[in-house]
VEXDREN-2710 file (C-alpha; in Angstrom, 1 decimal):
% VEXDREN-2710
k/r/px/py/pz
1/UNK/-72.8/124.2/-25.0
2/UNK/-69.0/124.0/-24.5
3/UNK/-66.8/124.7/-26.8
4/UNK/-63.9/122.1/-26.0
5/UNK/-65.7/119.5/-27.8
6/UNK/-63.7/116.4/-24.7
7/UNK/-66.2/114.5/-22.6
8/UNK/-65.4/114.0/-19.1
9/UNK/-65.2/110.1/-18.6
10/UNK/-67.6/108.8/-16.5
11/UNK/-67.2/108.2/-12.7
12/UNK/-68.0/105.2/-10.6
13/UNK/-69.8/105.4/-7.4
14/UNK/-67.2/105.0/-5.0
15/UNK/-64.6/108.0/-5.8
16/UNK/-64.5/108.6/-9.5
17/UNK/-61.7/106.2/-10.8
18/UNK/-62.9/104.8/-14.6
19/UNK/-65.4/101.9/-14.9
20/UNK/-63.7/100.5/-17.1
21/UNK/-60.1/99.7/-14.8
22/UNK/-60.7/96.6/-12.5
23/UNK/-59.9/97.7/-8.5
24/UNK/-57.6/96.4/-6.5
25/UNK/-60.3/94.0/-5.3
26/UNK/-61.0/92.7/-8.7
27/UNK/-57.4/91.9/-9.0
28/UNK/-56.8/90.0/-5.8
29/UNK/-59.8/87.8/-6.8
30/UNK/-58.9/86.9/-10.1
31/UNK/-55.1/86.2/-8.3
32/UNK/-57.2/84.1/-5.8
33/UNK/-58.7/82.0/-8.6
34/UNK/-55.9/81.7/-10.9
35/UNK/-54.5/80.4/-7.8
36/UNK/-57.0/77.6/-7.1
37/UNK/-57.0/76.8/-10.7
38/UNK/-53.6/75.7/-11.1
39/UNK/-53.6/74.0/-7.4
40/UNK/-56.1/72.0/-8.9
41/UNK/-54.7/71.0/-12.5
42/UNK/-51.2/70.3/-10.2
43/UNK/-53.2/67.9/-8.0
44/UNK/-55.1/66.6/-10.8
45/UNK/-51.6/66.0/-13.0
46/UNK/-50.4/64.4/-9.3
47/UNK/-53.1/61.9/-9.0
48/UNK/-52.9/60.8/-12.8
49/UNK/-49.4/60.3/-12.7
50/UNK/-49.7/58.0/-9.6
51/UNK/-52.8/56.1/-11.2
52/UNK/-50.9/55.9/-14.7
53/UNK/-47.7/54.4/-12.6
54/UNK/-50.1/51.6/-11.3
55/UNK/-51.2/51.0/-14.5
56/UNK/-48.0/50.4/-16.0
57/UNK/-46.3/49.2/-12.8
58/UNK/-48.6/46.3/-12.8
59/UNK/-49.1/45.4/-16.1
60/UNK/-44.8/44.9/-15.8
61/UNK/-45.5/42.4/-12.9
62/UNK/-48.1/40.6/-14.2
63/UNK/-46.0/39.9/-17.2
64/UNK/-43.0/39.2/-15.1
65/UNK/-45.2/36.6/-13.1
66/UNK/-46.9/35.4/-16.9
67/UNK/-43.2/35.1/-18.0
68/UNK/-42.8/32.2/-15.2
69/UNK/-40.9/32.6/-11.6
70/UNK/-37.2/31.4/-11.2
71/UNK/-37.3/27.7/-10.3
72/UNK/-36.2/27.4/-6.3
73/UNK/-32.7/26.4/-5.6
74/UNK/-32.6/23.2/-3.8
75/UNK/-30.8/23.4/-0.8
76/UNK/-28.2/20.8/0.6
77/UNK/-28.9/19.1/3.8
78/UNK/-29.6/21.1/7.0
79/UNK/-27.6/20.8/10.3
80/UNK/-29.7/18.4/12.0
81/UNK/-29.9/16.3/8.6
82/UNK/-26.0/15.9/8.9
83/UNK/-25.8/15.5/12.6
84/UNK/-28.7/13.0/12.6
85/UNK/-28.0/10.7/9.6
86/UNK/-30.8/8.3/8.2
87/UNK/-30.7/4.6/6.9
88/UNK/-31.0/5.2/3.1
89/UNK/-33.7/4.4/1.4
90/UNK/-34.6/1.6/-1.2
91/UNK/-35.4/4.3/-3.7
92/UNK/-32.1/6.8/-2.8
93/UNK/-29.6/3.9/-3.9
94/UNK/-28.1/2.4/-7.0
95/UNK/-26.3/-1.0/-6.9
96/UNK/-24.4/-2.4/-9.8
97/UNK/-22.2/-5.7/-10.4
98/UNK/-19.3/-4.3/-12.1
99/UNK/-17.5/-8.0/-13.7
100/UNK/-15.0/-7.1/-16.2
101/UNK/-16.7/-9.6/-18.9
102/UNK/-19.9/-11.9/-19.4
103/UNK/-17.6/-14.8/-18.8
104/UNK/-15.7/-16.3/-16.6
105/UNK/-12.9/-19.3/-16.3
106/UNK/-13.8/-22.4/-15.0
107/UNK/-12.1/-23.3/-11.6
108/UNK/-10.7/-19.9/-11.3
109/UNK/-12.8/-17.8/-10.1
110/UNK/-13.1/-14.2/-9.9
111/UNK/-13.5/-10.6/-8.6
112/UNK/-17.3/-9.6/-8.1
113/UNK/-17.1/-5.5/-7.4
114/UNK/-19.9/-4.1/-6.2
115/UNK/-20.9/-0.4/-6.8
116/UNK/-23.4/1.3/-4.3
117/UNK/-24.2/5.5/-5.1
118/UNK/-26.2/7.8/-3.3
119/UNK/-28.7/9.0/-6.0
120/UNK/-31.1/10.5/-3.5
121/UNK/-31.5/14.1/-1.8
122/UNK/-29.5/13.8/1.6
123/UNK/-26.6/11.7/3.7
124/UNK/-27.6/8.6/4.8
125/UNK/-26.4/5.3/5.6
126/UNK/-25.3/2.1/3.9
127/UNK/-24.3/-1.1/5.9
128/UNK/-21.3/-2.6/3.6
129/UNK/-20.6/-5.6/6.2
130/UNK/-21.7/-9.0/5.0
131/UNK/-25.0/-8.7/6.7
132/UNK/-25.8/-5.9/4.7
133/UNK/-24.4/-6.3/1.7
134/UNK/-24.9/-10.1/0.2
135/UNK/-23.6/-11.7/-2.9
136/UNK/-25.4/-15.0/-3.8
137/UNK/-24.4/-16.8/-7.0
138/UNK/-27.3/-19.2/-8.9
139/UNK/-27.4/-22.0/-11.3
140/UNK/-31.2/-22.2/-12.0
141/UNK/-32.7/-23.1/-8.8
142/UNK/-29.9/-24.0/-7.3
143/UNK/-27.8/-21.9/-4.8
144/UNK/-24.4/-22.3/-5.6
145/UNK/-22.3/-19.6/-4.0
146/UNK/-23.1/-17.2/-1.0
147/UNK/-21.2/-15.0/1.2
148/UNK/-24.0/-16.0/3.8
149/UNK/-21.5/-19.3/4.0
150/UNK/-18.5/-17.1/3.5
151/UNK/-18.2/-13.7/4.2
152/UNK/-14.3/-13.9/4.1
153/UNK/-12.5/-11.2/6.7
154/UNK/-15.9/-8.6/6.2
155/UNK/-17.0/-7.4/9.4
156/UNK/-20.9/-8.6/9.9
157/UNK/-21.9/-4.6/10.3
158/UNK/-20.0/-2.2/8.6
159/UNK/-22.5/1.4/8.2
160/UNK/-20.8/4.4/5.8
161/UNK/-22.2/7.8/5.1
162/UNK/-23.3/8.3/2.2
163/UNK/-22.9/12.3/1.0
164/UNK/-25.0/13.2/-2.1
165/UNK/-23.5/11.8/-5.4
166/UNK/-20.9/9.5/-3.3
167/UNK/-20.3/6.1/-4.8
168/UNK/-17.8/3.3/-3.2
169/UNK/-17.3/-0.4/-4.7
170/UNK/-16.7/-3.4/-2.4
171/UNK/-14.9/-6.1/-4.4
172/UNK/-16.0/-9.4/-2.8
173/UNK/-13.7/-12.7/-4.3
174/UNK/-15.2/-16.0/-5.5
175/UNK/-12.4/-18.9/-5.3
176/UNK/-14.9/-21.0/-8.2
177/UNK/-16.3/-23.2/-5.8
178/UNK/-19.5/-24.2/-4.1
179/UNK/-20.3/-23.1/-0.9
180/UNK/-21.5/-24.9/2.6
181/UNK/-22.7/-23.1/5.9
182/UNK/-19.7/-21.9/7.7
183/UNK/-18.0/-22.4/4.8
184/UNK/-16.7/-25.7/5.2
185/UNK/-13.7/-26.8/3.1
186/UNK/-13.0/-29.1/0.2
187/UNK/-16.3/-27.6/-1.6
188/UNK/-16.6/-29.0/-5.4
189/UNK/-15.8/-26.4/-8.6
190/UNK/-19.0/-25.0/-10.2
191/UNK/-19.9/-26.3/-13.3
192/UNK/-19.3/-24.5/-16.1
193/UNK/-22.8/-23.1/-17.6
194/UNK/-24.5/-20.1/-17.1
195/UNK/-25.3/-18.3/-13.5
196/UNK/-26.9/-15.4/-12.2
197/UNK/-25.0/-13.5/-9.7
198/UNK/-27.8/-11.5/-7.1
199/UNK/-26.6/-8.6/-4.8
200/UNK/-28.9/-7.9/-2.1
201/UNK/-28.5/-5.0/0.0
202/UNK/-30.7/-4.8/3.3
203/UNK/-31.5/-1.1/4.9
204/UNK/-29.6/0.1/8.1
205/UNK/-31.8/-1.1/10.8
206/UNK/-32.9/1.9/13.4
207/UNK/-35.1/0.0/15.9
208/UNK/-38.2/-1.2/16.2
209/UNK/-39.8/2.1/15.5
210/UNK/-38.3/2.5/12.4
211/UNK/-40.5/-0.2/10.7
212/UNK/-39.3/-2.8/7.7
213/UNK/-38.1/-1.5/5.0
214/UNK/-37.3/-3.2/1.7
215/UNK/-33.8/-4.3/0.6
216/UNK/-32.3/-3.3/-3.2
217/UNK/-31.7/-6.5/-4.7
218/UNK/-29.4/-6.2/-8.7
219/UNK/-28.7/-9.4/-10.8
220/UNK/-26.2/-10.1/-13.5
221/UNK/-26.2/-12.7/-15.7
222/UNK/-22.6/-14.5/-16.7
223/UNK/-21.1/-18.0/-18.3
224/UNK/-18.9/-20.0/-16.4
225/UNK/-16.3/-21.7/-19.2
END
């Protein structure tokens, strides 16, 4: 029995350092998984972030698209469009019969302008010579007045091209009279009453391949005093 009274602290197996202090082993492995741990909570943060920025991300387009897409500009006409104009159509056209008044003086005729705009969505052409652009003047059944019979100094085919929006007026006269084929002289006044003046305007022709198309016909009633 010694007298000292301190126990010696045990040993291990391998060379007598404490049980109770990890080795240098023990250490590297716990670096080693400490290691891997946090590899795997940064990939695992990585891979939520992305999926969470999807998330998001698309729930911002889908409202974007819900919220409705910017209407398309329109676009004005291409090259070729410009280059290689087209007879307008009935439905790109608006004619009008601009008189000044509803009534008009016996025996002295008048000033019938005529308006024709380019409402549609490209150039095109309008023929503005007396074979494309008529004036006819009615009482009832009766065809008074018609630039058929005199055209005056209009050319028989004058063609214009029409931009988008353009408008031009052709004032055609009336002297107040009747009217023959070649417009023979010494016609009678129109009687006073009430007429119906009818602009018809017939489509550029383009050949035989291009087909019929429809004229734009505009009426205007008016007194004749």
């Amino acid at each position: 029995m010694s007298g000292s009274g301190r126990r010696t602290p045990p040993t291990s197996a391998r060379g007598g350092a404490p049980s109770g202090r990890p080795d240098a082993a023990t250490f590297r492995r716990r670096r080693l998984t400490v290691g891997l741990l946090a590899l795997v909570l940064v990939a695992g943060l990585v891979i939520g972030g992305r999926a969470l920025w999807g998330i998001v991300g698309g729930d911002r387009a889908g409202s974007a698209d819900a919220g409705g897409s910017t209407p398309a500009t329109p676009t004005g006409p291409t090259e070729e469009e410009l280059a290689n104009p087209v007879a307008c159509a009935a439905g790109a056209l608006e004619v009008s019969i601009d008189l000044t008044g509803d009534t008009l003086r016996h025996g002295a005729g008048s000033d019938f302008p005529i308006t024709v705009t380019n409402s549609g969505q490209v150039p095109c052409l309008v023929d503005l010579g007396y074979a494309g652009l008529e004036l006819a003047l009615f009482s009832g059944g009766d065809r008074v007045w018609t630039t058929a019979d005199c055209h005056g100094e209009r050319p028989e085919h004058q063609e214009y091209l029409f931009d988008l929006g353009y408008s031009q007026t052709t004032t055609i006269p009336w002297q107040g009279r009747r009217s023959a084929p070649d417009c023979a002289k010494d016609q009678n006044f129109a009687d006073a009453g009430t007429y119906r003046a009818r602009v018809t305007l017939h489509p550029v022709s383009r050949g035989e391949d291009a087909g019929p198309a429809a004229p734009i016909t505009q009426t205007r009633v008016f007194g004749l005093e």
